[in-house]
C-alpha positions in Angstrom: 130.0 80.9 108.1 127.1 78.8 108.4 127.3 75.2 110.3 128.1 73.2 107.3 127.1 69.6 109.8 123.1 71.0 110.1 121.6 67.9 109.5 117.7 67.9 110.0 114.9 66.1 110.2 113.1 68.1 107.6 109.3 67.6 106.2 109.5 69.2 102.8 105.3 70.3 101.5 105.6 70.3 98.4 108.1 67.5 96.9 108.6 69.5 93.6 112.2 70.4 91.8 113.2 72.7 94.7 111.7 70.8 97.3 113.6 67.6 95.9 116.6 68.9 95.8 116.2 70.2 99.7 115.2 66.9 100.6 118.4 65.8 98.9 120.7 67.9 100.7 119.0 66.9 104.0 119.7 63.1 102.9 123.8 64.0 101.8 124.1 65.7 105.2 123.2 62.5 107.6 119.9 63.6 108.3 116.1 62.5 107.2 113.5 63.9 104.6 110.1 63.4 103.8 108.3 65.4 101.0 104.7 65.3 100.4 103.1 64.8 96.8 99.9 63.8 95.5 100.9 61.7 92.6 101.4 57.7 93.3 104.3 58.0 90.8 106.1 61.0 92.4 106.1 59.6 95.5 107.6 56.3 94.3 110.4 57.9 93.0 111.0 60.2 96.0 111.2 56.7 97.8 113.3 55.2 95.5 115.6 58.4 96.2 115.9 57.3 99.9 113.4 59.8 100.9 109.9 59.1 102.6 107.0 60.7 100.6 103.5 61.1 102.2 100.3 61.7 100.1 99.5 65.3 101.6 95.8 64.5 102.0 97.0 61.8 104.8 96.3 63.3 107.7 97.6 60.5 109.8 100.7 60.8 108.1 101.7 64.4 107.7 101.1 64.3 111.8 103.6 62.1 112.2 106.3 63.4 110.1 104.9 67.0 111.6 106.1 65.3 114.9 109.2 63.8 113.6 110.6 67.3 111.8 113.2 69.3 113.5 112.6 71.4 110.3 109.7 72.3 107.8 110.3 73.9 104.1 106.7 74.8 102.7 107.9 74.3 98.5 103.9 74.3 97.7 102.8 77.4 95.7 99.4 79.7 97.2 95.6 79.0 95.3 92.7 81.0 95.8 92.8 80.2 99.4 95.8 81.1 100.6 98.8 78.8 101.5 97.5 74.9 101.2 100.8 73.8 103.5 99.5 75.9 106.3 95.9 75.1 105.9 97.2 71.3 106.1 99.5 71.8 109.2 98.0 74.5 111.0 96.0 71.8 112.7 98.6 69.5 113.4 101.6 72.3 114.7 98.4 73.7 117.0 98.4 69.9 118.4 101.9 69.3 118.2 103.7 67.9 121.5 107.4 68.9 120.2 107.6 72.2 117.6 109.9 71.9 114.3 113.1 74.8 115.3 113.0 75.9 111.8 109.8 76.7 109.3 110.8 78.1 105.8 108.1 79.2 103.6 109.5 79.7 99.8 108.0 83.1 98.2 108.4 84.8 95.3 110.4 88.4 93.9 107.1 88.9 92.4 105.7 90.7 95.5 107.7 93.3 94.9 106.2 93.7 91.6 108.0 96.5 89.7 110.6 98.5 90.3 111.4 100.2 86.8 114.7 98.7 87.3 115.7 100.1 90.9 116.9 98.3 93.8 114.1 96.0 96.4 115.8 94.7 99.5 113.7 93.1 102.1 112.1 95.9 103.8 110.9 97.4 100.6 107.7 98.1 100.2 105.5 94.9 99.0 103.8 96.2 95.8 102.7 93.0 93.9 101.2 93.9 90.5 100.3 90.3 89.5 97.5 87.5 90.7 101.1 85.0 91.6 102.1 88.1 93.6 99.2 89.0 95.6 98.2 85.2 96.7 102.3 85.1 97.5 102.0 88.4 99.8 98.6 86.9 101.5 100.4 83.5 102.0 103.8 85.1 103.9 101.2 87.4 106.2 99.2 84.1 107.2 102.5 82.2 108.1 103.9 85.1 109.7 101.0 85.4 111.5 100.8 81.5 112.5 104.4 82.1 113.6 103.2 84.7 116.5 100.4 82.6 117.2 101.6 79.2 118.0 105.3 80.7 118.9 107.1 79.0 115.2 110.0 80.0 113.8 109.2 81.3 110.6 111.5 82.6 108.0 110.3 84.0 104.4 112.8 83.5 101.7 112.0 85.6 98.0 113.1 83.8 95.1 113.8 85.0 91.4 113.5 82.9 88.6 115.5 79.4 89.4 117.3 77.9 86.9 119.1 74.6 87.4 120.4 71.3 85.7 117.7 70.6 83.2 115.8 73.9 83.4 118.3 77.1 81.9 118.4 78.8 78.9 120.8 75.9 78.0 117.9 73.2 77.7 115.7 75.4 75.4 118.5 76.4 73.0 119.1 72.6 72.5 115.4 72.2 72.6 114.8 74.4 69.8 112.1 76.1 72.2 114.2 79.4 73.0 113.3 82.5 72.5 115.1 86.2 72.9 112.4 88.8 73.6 113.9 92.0 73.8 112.5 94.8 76.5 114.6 98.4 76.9 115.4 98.8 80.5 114.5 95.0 81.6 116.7 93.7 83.6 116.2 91.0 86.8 118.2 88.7 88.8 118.0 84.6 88.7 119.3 81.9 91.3 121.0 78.5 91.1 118.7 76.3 92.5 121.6 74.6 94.1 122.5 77.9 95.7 118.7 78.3 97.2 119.2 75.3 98.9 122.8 76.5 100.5 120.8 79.6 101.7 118.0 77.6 103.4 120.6 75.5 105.0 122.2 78.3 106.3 119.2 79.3 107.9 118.1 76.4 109.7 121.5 76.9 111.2 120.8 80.4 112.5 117.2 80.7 112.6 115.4 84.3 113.2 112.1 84.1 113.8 110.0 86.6 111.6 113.0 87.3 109.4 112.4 87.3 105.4 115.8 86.6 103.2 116.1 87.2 99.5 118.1 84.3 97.8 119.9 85.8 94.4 122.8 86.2 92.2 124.6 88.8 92.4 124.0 89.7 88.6 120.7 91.3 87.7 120.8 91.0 83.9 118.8 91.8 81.1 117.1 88.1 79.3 118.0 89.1 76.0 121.7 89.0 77.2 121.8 86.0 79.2 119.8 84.0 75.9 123.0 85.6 74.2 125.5 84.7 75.9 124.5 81.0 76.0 124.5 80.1 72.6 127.4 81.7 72.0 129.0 79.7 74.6 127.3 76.8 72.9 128.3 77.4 70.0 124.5 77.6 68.5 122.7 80.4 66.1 120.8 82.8 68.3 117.1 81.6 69.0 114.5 83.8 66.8 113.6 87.1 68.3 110.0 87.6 69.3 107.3 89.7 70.5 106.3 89.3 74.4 102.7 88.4 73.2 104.5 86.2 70.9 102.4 82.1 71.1 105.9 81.0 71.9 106.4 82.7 74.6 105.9 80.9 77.7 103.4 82.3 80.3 105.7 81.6 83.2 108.4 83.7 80.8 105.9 86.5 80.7 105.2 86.9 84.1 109.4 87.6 84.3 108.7 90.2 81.5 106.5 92.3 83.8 108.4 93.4 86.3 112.0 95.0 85.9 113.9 95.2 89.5 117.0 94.2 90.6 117.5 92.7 93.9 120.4 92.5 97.2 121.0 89.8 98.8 123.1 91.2 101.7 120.7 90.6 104.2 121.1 86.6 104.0 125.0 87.4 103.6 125.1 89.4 106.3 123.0 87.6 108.7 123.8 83.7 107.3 126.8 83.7 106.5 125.9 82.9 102.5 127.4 83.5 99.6 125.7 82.8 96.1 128.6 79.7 94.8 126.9 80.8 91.3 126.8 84.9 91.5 126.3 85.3 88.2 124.4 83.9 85.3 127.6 83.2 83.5 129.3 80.8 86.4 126.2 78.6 86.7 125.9 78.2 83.3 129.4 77.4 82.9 129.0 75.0 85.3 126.3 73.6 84.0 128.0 73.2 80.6 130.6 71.3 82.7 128.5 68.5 83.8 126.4 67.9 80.7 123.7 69.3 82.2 
């Protein structure tokens, strides 16, 4: 199993939900965080948390906590051009006396694009069908890349959809704002945000430089069924049923909708020592439920 007392220094780019929650675990563990935003009231709240938060556009600042990071989790999604966490640090880690051990940059399933349903593993072919895709399969190349140049150790981890206390299909039943959309043949995997962050923390304990990890459940599931199954757990009337091009239907949602794949985690069981605590939809809803959340 993983070393469980990993406690880093670790700069977070991009001080997000994901991020935050990283930057949590690095604080419960003994060790130090500091997570980069551009808004004033983010970054107060990140400090409240016990976390330092550094206006990315500070170069003074994201040199020093460059210099003061054992580890570095790029959280920031890719624009137009390319990956803005590299384009910020690329400088600074060419300049850098001492070199973080560990660099994780957080991709997406969506380079995969789709699979009609079969099986992608890490070594798959990368086939991504959307703009999100392509900008994420640019963005892994250029830190790969940076990795071999400056001598980094890189890791690429894939995410599915996250869900998480406030953000699950629980939220938007009680919301009002779900929605089952139902697709023959659909069917992808999700992750517990909680459990992304074991999986990264497994890493930094056995780092492999170069080595790409895809963080999931262990239940690839149709929507349509997970939707189900939480308001009947709930106890609520089933959310209407709608077209994909439906108004109500959530971009980010649609994206999901395009791609049908499911996906193996055994590499980052095999090589980490991981294990999903939530591996399937079902236990971290349930768990969910459980704390109010």
């Amino acid at each position: 199993m993983p070393d469980a007392t990993v406690a880093p220094s670790l700069l977070v780019f991009g001080g997000g939900w994901l991020g935050r929650a990283a930057g949590h675990e690095a604080l419960r563990r003994g060790g130090r965080a500091v997570l980069t935003s551009r808004d004033a009231d983010r970054r107060a709240a990140l400090s409240a948390e016990g976390a330092g938060a550094i206006d990315p556009d500070d170069a003074p600042a994201l040199a020093d906590a460059v210099a003061g990071a054992s580890a570095i989790l790029i959280c920031a999604p890719p624009v137009a051009d390319g990956c803005p966490g590299l384009k910020a640090m690329a400088p600074v880690l060419s300049a850098a006396a001492v070199r973080p051990d560990w660099i994780g940059y957080v991709s997406s399933t969506a380079v995969y694009g789709d699979r009609g349903g079969g099986w992608a593993l890490e070594d798959s072919e990368l086939n991504a069908a959307s703009l999100e895709g392509a900008r994420r399969v640019r963005a892994e190349r250029d830190w790969l890349e940076a990795g071999q140049v400056m001598g980094l150790t890189v890791q690429l981890f894939r995410l599915p959809g996250l869900y998480g206390p406030g953000r699950s299909p629980l939220d938007r039943l009680r919301d009002g704002t779900a929605r089952i959309v139902r697709k023959p043949g659909q069917v992808f995997n999700r992750v517990h945000v909680d459990d992304v962050v074991s999986g990264l923390f497994a890493s930094m304990a056995r780092p492999r430089p170069g080595a790409a990890y895809i963080l999931c459940d262990d239940d690839p599931a149709p929507a349509d069924v997970v939707m189900e199954g939480a308001a009947r757990r709930l106890g609520l009337p089933l959310p209407p049923e709608v077209d994909l091009d439906d108004p109500s239907v959530s971009d980010a949602m649609r994206r999901f909708y395009r791609d049908s794949k499911r996906l193996s985690n055994a590499r980052a069981k095999a090589e980490l020592g991981w294990r999903p605590k939530y591996p399937s939809w079902r236990d971290g809803l349930e768990a969910l439920i459980r704390k109010g959340s």
